[in-house]
C-alpha positions as CSV (number, residue, x, y, z in Angstrom):
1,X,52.1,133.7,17.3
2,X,50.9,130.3,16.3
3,X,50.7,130.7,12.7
4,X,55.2,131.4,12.8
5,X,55.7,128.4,15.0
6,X,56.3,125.9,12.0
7,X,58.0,128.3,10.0
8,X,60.7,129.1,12.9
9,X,60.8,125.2,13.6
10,X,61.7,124.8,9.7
11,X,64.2,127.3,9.5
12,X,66.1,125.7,12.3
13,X,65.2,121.8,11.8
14,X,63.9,121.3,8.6
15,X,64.6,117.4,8.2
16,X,63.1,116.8,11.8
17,X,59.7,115.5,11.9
18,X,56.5,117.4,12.4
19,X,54.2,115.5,12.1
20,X,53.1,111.9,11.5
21,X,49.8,110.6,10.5
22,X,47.8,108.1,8.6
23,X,48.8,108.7,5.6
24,X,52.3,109.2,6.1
25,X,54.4,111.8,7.9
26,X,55.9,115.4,7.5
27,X,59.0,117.0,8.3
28,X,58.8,120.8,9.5
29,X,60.3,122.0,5.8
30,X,57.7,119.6,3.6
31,X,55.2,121.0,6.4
32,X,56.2,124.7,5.8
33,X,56.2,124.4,2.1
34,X,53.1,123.0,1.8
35,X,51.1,125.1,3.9
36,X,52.9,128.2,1.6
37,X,51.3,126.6,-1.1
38,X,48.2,125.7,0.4
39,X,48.5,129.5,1.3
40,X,48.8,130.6,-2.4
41,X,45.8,128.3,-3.2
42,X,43.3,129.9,-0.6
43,X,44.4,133.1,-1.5
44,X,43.9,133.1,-4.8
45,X,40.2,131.4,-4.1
46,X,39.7,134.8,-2.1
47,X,40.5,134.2,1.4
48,X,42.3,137.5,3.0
49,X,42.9,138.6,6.6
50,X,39.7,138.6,8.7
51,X,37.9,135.3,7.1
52,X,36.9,132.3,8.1
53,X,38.2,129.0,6.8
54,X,36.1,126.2,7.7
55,X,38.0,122.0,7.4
56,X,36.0,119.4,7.4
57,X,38.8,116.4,7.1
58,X,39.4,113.5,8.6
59,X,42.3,114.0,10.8
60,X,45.4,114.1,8.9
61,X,48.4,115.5,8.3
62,X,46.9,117.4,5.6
63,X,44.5,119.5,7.7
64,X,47.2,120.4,9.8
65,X,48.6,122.1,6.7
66,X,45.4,123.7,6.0
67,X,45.5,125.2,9.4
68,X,49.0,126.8,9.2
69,X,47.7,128.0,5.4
70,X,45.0,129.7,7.1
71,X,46.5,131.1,9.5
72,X,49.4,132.3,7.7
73,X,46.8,134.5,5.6
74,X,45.3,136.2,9.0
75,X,42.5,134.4,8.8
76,X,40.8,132.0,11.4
77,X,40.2,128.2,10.7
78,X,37.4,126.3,11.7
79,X,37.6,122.6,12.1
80,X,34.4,120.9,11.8
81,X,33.7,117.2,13.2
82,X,34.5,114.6,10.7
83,X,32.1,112.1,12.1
84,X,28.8,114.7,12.1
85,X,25.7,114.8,10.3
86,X,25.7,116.8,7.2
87,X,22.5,118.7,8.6
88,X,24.9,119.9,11.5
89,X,27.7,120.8,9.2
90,X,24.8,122.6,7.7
91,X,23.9,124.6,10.0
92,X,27.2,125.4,11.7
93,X,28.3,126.5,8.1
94,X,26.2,128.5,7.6
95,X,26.7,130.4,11.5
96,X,30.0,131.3,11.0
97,X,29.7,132.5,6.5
98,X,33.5,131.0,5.6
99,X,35.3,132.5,3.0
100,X,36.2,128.9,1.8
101,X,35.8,125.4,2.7
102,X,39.0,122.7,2.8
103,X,37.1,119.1,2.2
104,X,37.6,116.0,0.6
105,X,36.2,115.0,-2.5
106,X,33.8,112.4,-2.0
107,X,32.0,115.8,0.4
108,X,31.6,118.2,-2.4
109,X,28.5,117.5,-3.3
110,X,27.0,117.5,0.0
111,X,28.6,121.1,0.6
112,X,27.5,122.1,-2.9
113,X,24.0,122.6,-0.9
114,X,25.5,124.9,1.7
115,X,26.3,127.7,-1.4
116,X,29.9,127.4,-0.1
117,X,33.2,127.2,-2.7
118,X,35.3,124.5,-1.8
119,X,39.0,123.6,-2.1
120,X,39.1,119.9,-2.7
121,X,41.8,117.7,-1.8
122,X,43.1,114.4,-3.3
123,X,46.0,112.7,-4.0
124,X,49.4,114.3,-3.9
125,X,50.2,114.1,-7.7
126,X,54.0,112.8,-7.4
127,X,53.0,109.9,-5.5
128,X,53.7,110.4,-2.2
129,X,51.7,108.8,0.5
130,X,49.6,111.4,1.5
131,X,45.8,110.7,0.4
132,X,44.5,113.9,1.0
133,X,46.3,117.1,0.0
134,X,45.3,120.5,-2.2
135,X,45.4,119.8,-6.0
136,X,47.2,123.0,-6.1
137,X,46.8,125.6,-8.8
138,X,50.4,126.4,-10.8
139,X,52.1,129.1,-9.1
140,X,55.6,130.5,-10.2
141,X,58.0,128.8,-8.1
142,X,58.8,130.7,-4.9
143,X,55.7,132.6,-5.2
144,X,54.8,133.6,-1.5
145,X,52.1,135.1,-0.2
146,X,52.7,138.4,1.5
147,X,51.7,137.1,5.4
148,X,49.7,140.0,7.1
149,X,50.6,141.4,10.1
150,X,49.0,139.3,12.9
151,X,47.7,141.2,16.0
152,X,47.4,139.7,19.6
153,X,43.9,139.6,19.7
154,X,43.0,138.3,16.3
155,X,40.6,135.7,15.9
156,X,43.1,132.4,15.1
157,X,40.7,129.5,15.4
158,X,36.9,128.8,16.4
159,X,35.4,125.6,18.1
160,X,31.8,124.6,18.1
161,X,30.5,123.6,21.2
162,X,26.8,122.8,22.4
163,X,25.0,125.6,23.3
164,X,22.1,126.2,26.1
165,X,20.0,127.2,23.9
166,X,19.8,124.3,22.0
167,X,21.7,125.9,19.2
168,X,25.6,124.9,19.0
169,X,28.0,128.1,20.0
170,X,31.2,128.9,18.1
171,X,34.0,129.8,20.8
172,X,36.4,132.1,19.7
173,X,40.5,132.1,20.2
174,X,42.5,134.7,19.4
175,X,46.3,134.6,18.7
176,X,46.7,135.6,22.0
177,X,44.5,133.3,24.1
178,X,45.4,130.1,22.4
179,X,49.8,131.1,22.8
180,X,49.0,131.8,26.5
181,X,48.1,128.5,27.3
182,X,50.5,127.0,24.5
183,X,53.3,128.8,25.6
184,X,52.8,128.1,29.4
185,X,51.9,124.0,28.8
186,X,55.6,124.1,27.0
187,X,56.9,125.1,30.2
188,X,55.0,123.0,32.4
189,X,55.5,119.6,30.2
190,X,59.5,120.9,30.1
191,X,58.2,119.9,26.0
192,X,62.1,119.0,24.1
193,X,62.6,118.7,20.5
194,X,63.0,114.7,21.4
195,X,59.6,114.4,22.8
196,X,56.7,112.3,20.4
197,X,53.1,114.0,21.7
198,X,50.3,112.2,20.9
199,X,46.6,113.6,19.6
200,X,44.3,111.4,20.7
201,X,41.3,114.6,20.7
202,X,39.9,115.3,17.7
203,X,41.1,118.9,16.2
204,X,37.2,120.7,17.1
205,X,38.0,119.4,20.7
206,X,40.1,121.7,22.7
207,X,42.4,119.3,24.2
208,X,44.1,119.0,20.8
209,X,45.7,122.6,20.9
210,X,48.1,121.0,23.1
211,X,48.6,118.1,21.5
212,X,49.3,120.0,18.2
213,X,50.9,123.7,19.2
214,X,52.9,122.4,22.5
215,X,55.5,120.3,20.3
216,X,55.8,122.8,17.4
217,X,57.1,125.2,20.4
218,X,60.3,122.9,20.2
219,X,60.4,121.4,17.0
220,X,59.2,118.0,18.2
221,X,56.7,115.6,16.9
222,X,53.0,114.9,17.3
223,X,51.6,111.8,16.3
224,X,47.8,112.0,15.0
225,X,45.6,108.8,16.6
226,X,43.9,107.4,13.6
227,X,40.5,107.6,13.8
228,X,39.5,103.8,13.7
229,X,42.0,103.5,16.7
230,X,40.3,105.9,18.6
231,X,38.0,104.2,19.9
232,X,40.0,100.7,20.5
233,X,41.3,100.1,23.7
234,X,43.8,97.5,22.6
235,X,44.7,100.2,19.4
236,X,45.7,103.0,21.7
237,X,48.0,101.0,23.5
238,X,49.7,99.6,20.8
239,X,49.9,103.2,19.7
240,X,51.4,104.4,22.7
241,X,54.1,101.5,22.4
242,X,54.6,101.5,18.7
243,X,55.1,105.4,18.6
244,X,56.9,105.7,21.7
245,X,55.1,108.5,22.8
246,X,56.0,110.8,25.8
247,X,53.8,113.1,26.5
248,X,50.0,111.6,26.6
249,X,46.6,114.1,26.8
250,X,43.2,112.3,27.0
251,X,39.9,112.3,28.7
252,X,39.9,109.9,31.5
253,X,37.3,107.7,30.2
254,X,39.9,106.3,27.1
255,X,42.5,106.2,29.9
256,X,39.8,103.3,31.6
257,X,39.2,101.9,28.8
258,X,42.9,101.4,28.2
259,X,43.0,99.6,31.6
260,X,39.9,97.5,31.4
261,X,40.0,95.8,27.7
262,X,43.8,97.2,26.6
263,X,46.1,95.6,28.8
264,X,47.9,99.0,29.8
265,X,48.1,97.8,33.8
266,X,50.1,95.2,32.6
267,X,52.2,96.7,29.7
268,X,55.5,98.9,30.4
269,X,55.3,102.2,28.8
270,X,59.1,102.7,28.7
271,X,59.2,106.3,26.5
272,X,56.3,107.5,28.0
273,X,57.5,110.6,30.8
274,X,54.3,112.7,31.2
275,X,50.2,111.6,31.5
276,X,47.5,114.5,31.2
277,X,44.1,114.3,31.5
278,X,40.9,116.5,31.6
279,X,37.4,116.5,30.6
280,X,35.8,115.1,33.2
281,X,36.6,113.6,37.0
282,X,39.1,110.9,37.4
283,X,37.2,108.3,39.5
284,X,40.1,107.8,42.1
285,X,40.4,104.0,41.9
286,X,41.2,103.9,38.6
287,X,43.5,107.0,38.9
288,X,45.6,105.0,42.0
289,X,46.1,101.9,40.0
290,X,47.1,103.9,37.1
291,X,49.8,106.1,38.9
292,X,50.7,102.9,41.3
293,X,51.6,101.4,38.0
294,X,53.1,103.9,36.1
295,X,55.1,105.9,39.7
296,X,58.1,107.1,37.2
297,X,55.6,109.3,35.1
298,X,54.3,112.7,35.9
299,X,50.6,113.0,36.2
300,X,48.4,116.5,35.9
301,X,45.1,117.1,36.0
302,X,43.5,119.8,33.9
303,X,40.7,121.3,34.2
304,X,39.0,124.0,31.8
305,X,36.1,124.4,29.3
306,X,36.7,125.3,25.4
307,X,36.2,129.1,26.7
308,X,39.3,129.3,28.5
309,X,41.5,126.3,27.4
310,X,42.9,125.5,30.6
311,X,42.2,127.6,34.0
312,X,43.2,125.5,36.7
313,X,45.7,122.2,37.1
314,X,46.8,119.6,39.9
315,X,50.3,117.7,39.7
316,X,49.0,114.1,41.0
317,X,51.6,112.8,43.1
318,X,51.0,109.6,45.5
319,X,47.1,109.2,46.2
320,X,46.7,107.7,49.4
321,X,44.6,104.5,50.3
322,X,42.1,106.4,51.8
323,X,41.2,109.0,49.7
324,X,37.3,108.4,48.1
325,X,37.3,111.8,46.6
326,X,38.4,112.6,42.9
327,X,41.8,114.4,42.8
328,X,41.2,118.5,42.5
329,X,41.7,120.5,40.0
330,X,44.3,122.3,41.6
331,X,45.0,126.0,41.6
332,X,45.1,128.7,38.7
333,X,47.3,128.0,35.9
334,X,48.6,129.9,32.4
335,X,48.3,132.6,34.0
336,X,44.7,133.2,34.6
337,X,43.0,134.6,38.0
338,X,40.5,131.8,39.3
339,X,37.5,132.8,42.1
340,X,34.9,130.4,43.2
341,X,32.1,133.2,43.6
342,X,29.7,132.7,46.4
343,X,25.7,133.7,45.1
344,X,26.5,136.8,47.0
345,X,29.6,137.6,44.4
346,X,31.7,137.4,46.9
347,X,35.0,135.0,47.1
348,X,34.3,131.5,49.1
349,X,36.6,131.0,51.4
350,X,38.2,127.3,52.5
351,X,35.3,124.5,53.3
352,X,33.2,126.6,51.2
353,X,31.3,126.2,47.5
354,X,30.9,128.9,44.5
355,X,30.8,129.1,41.1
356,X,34.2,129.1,39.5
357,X,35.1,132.6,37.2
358,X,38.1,133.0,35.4
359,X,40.0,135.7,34.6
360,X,42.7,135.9,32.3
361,X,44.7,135.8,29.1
362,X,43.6,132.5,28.6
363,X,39.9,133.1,28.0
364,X,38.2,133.5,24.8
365,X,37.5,136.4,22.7
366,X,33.5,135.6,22.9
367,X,31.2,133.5,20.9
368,X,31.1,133.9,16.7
369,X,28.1,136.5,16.6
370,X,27.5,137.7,19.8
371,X,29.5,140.5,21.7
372,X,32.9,140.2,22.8
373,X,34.3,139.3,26.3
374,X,35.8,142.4,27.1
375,X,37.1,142.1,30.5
376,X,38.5,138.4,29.6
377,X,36.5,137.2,32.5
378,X,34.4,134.2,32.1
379,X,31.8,132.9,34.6
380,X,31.8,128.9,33.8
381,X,28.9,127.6,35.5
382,X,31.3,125.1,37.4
383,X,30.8,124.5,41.3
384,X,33.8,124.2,43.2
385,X,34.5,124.0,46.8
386,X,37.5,125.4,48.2
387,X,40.0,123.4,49.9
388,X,42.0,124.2,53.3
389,X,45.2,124.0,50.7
390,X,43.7,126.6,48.3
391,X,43.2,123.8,45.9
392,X,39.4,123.7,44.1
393,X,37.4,120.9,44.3
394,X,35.0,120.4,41.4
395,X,31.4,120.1,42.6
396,X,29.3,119.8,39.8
397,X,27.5,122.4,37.5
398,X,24.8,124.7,38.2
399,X,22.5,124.4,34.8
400,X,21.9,121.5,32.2
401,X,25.2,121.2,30.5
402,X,26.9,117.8,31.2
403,X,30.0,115.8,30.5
404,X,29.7,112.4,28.6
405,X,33.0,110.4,28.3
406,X,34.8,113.9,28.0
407,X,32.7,115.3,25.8
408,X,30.6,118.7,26.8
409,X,27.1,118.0,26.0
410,X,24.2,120.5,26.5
411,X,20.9,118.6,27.7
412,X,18.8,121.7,25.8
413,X,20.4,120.9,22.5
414,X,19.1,117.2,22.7
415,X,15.4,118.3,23.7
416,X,15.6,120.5,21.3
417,X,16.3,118.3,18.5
418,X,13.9,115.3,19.7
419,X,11.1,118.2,20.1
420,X,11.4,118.9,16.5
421,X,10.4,115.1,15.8
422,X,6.8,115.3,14.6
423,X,5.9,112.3,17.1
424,X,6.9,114.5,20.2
425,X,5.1,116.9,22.1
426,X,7.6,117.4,24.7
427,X,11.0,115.9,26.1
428,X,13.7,116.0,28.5
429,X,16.9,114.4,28.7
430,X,19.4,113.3,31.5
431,X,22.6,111.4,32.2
432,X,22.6,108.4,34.2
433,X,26.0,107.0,35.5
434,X,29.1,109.0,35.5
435,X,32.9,108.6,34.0
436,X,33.1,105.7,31.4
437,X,29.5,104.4,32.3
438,X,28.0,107.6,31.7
439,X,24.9,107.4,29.0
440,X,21.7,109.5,27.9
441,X,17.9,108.7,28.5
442,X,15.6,110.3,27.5
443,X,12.0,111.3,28.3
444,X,9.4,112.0,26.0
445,X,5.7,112.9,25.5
446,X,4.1,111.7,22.8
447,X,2.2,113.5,20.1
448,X,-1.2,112.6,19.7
449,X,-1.4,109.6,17.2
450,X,2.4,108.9,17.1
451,X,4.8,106.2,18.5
452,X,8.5,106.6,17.3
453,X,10.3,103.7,18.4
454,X,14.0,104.1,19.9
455,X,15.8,103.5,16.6
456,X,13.7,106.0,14.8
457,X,14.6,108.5,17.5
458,X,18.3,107.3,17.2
459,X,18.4,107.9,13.9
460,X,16.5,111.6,14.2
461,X,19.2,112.4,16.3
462,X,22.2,111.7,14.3
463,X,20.9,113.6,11.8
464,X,21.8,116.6,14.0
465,X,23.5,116.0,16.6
466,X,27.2,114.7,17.3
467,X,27.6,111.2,17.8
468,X,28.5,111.4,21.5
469,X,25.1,113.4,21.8
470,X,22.7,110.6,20.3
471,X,20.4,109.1,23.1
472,X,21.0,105.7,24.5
473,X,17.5,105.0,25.9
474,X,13.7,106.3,25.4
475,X,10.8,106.0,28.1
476,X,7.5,107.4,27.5
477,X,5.7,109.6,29.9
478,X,1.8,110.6,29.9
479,X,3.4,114.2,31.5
480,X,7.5,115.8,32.2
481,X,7.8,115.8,36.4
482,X,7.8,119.8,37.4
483,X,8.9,122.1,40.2
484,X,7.0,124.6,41.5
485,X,8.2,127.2,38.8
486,X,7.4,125.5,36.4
487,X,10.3,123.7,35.2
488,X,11.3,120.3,34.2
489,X,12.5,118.5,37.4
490,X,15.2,117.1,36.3
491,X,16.4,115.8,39.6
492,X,13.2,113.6,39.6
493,X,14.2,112.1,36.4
494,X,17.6,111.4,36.9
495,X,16.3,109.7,40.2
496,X,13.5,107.7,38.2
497,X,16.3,106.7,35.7
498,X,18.4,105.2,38.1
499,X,15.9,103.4,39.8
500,X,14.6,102.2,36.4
501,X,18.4,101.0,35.9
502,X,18.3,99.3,39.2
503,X,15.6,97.3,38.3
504,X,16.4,96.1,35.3
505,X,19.8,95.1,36.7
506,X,18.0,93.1,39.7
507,X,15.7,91.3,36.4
508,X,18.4,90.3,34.7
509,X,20.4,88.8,37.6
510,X,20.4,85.0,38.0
């Protein structure tokens, strides 16, 4: 179970490092300690077996110790994007009732509105370098918490994603789900107590249970990206080479972004035995210049949303010169069953398309609120097309949910928030370009009497949305394009974008 893997870890390497992050690093016995005492804290705030404990932090070393805490109490922790609006925090808050919230100190007032306690962190008090860690209650030394007995299927961690219905949905992993996929990455990566894994995902994406679970299997290390080096090209790669990392899990687009403005085509990555990547599609040049450079590493492509983890996965070898099509996303992995269903319901066979189901101990226990998936068996929404091989080839999806720079973004969610502006009377959105040059434009209909200018709508939108799901462009439309149900046509706008694009491109030409 995932809440005994640092305590196992610390019994037989205690001085070996767990984990390293801004603020300083933590071997697997400081690590176990402090999440006992974290533990002792949150229990005697009221959290017991069953809750929810919600973590808003930055990424740290810190909230890694709230998650073991939390877990180590049989209850289910909830990490909560650092970089969202408070009105989002808000509202996911209050969706999933937590028995406590783990924050830092400058937030308390703003979740003093949500009618939540909160367990503040600051400074460690004997001067360590941490910056964020419990101000702990005294407790008798030694003073454990008696750890209750963890089930298979109880709930061990939830992740927001958007929802279709404009309202974000929490997905829920149990004990069992998560280790299935934890337990068969370890294998798959061949993960040693010498590797150094980095987290580039943020802990409320799902890439991250790799990055974090995968080297506690074996006692190695995982080394937390900092957030102001997320996002800078020339920053990762001096991460990479400064931490001598070995194992590597990102969304394609930071892997480009790496290449175009970091100088990783031209830098040896000498530590560095095994590249994974997910999200989104791999645009293939890209992908051959990066494995052409880099022929001693293993690549695999994963492929899987938050409600399974991982389904399916492709070991890229040599890509030939020919090849225009992204790589596939392989065949069924950790142990799941995966079937492209035909609108029939019945299996496609090679050269043809369906929507790809999975079945399995991988998938989720349901959505926070809503009924549980009893048969394990989700249907993703995900066209594939079945290669001669057996291997999947991903198509596209069948409703409005999209992928922007690895992020899973619900079009519905993004209407629904610029409808609630007073000065719209109706929306849609779309997404224009695709991998790294992927953005959002959006269509509107104005009110009567009202004009809101981009920024304004910009701004709107942060207020409630995630910051990968704030609009990049606004045009104004007398009427939304239909089909003959009814329906927004969005394949009209998405055309009328482009061309748009097009012609702005050909005006700003010499």
């Amino acid at each position: 179970m995932l809440h005994q893997l640092v305590r196992d870890a610390a019994r037989q390497t205690p001085d070996a490092v767990a984990v390293v992050g801004p603020e300083g690093e933590a071997t697997y016995g400081q690590l176990d300690a402090w999440a006992d005492e974290l533990a002792r804290e949150l229990a005697d705030r009221g959290v017991r077996a069953g809750d929810r404990v919600g973590i808003w932090l930055d990424k740290s070393v810190a909230a890694i110790a709230v998650m073991q805490a939390t877990l180590r109490l049989g209850a289910a922790y909830v990490p909560l994007d650092p970089q969202a609006p408070p009105r989002r925090i808000a509202k996911l808050v209050s969706d999933f009732a937590p028995a406590a919230m783990v924050t830092r100190p400058e937030r308390r007032e703003l979740l003093a509105e949500f009618g939540t306690e909160t367990v503040t962190l600051c400074a460690w008090p004997d001067g360590t370098p941490w910056q964020e860690l419990a101000t702990l209650r005294t407790a008798p030394p030694g003073r454990r918490v008696p750890e209750p007995e963890v089930t298979d299927d109880d709930l061990a961690f939830i992740l927001y994603t958007s929802g279709s219905t404009g309202e974000p949905k929490g997905v829920c992993h149990s004990h069992s789900s998560a280790w299935a996929f934890v337990s068969w990455a370890a294998k798959a990566q061949k993960a040693q107590a010498d590797d150094r894994y980095a987290n580039h995902a943020p802990f409320h994406f799902d890439l991250s249970v790799n990055d974090i679970y995968v080297p506690f299997t074996v006692g190695a290390s995982v080394h937390l990206v900092p957030q102001e080096t997320s996002y800078s090209p020339k920053g990762l790669v001096k991460f990479l080479l400064e931490q001598a990392i070995t194992v590597w899990y990102s969304v394609p687009a930071a892997l480009i972004l790496m290449m175009r403005h970091g100088g990783l085509l031209s830098t040896e990555i000498p530590a560095l035995r095994f590249l994974l990547f997910a999200g989104e599609e791999f645009p293939i040049t890209p992908l051959r210049q990066l494995r052409e450079h880099l022929p001693h590493i293993q690549f695999m492509n994963l492929y899987g949303p938050a409600e399974t983890i991982i389904s399916t996965g492709y070991t890229v070898d040599e890509i030939p010169a020919d090849r225009i099509l992204p790589v596939p996303i392989g065949t069924a992995w950790c142990g799941n069953t995966v079937t492209a269903l035909r609108s029939d319901g019945q299996p496609a066979r090679a050269g043809e398309e369906g929507e790809i189901v999975v079945s399995g101990p991988s998938v989720m226990l349901g959505y926070w609120g809503r009924p549980q998936v009893t048969d394990r068996t989700y249907a993703t929404g995900d066209i594939a097309l079945v290669l001669e091989d057996g291997n999947l080839q991903f198509v596209g999806r069948r409703d409005a949910m999209v992928k922007v720079r690895g992020n899973r973004i619900e079009l519905s969610e993004i209407e629904a928030v610029l409808q609630s502006h007073e000065g719209i009377a109706d929306s849609a959105a779309v997404v224009v370009g695709s991998g790294i040059d992927a953005h959002i434009v959006a269509y509107i209909v104005l009110a009567q009497g009202h004009d809101p200018s981009l920024i304004a709508l910009k701004r709107h939108c942060a207020q409630h949305l995630p910051r990968h799901s704030i609009i990049d462009t606004v045009h104004r439309l007398p009427s939304l394009p239909r089909n003959a149900n009814g329906k927004v046509d969005r394949r009209a706008l998405a055309a009328r974008a482009a061309d748009e694009e097009r012609s702005a491109d050909g005006a700003d030409a010499p």
